[in-house]
C-alpha positions as a Markdown table, in Angstrom:
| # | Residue | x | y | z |
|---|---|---|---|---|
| 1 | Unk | -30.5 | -2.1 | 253.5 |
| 2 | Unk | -30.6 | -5.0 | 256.1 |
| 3 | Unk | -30.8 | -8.5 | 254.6 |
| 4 | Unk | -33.5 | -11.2 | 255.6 |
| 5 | Unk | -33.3 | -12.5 | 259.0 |
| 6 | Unk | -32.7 | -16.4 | 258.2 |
| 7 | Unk | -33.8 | -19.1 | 260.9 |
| 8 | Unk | -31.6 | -22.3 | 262.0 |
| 9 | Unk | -34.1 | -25.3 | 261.0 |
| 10 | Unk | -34.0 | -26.0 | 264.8 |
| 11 | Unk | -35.4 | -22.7 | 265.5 |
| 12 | Unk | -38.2 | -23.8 | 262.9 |
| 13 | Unk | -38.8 | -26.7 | 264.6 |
| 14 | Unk | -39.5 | -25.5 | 267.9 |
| 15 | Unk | -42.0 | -22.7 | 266.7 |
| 16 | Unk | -43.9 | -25.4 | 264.7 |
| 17 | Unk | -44.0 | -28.0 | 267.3 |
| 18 | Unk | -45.5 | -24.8 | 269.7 |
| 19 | Unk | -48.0 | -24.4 | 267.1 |
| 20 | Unk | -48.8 | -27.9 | 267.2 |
| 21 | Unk | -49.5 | -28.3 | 270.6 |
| 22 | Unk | -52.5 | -25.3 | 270.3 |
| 23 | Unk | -52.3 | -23.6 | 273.2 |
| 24 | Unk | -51.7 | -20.3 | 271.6 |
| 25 | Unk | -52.5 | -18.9 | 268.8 |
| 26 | Unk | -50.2 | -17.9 | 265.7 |
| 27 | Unk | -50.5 | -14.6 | 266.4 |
| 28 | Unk | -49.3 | -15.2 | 270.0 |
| 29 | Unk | -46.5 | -17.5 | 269.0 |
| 30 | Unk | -45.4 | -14.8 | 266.2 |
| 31 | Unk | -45.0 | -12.2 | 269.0 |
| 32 | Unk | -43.4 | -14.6 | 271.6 |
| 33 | Unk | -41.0 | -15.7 | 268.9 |
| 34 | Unk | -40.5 | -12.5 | 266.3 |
| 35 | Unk | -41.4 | -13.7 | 263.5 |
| 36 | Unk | -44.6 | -13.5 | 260.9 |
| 37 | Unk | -47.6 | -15.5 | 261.8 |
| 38 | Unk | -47.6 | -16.8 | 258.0 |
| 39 | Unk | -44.0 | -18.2 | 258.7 |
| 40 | Unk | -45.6 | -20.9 | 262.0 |
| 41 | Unk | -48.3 | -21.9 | 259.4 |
| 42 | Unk | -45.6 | -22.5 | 256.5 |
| 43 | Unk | -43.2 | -23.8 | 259.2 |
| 44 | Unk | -46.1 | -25.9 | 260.5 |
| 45 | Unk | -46.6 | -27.7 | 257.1 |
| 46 | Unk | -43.3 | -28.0 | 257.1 |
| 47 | Unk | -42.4 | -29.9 | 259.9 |
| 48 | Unk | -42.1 | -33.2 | 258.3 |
| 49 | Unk | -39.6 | -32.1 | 255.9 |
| 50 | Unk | -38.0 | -30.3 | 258.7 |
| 51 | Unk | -38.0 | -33.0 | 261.1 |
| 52 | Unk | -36.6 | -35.7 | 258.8 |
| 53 | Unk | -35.3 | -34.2 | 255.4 |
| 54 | Unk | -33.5 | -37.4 | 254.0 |
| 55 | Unk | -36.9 | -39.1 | 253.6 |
| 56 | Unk | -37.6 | -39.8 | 249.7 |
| 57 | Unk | -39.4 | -37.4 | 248.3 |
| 58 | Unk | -41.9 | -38.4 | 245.0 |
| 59 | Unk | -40.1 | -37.7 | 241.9 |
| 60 | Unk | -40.9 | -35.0 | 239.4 |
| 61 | Unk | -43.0 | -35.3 | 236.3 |
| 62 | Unk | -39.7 | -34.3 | 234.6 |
| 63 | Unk | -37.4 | -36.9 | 235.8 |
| 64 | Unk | -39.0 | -40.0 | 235.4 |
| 65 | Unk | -38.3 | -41.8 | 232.3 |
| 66 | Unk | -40.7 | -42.7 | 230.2 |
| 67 | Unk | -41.9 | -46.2 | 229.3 |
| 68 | Unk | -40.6 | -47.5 | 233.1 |
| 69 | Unk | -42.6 | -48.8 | 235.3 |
| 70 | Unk | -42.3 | -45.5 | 237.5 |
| 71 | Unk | -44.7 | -43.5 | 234.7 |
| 72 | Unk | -46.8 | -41.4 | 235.6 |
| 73 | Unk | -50.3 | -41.7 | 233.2 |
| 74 | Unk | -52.8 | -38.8 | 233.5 |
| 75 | Unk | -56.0 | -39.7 | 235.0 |
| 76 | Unk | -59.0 | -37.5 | 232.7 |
| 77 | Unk | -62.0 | -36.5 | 234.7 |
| 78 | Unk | -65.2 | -39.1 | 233.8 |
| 79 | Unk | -67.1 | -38.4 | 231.0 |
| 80 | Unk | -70.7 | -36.5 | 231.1 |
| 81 | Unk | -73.2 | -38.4 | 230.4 |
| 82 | Unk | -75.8 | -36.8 | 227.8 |
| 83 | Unk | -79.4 | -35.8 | 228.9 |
| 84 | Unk | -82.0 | -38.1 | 227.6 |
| 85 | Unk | -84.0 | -35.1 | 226.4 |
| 86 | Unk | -82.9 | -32.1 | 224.2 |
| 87 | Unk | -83.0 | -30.2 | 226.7 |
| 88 | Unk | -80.6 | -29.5 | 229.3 |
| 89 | Unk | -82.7 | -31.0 | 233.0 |
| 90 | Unk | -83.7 | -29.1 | 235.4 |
| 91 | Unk | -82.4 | -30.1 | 238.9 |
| 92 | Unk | -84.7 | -32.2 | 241.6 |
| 93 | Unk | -87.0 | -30.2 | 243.7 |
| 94 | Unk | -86.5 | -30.7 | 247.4 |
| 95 | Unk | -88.0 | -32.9 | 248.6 |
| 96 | Unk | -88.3 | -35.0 | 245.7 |
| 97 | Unk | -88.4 | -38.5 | 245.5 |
| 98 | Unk | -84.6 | -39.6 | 244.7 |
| 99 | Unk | -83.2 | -36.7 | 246.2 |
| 100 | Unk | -80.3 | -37.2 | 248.2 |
């Protein structure tokens, strides 16, 4: 059984930055190169990190400490408002006045 085929990050690089540039198509690249189309899109949204890795990354939920300055405070979707009526309104015709 043959192990997987692991790329040098420059290798990466180059594919992603061919990708960038648009002029062919993953599926072309994946041929040209030998290697999955899915790995140029991953590689792709990769390139950042691959480019320049010792940039700070954001912190997990799990190590900050809590009661710093650096907490995290989960943000709760707004509150429906209730209907004036019992019932639950119908939505505006179109065409309506006060339909956007």
């Amino acid at each position: 059984m043959s192990k997987r085929k692991q790329h040098a990050p420059e290798f990466k690089v180059k594919v992603a930055l061919e990708a960038l540039k648009g002029e062919e198509t993953a599926a072309e690249l994946a041929s040209r190169f030998g290697v999955h189309p899915t790995k140029i899109h991953q590689w792709k949204r990769a390139l950042p990190m691959l480019v320049l890795p010792e940039l700070p990354t954001w912190p997990s939920i799990g190590t900050l400490k809590s009661g710093s300055e650096n907490t995290i405070r989960a943000v709760s979707p707004p509150a429906r408002r209730p209907t004036t009526s019992g019932s639950s309104a119908s939505p505006p015709e179109l065409g309506a006045p006060g339909f956007r």
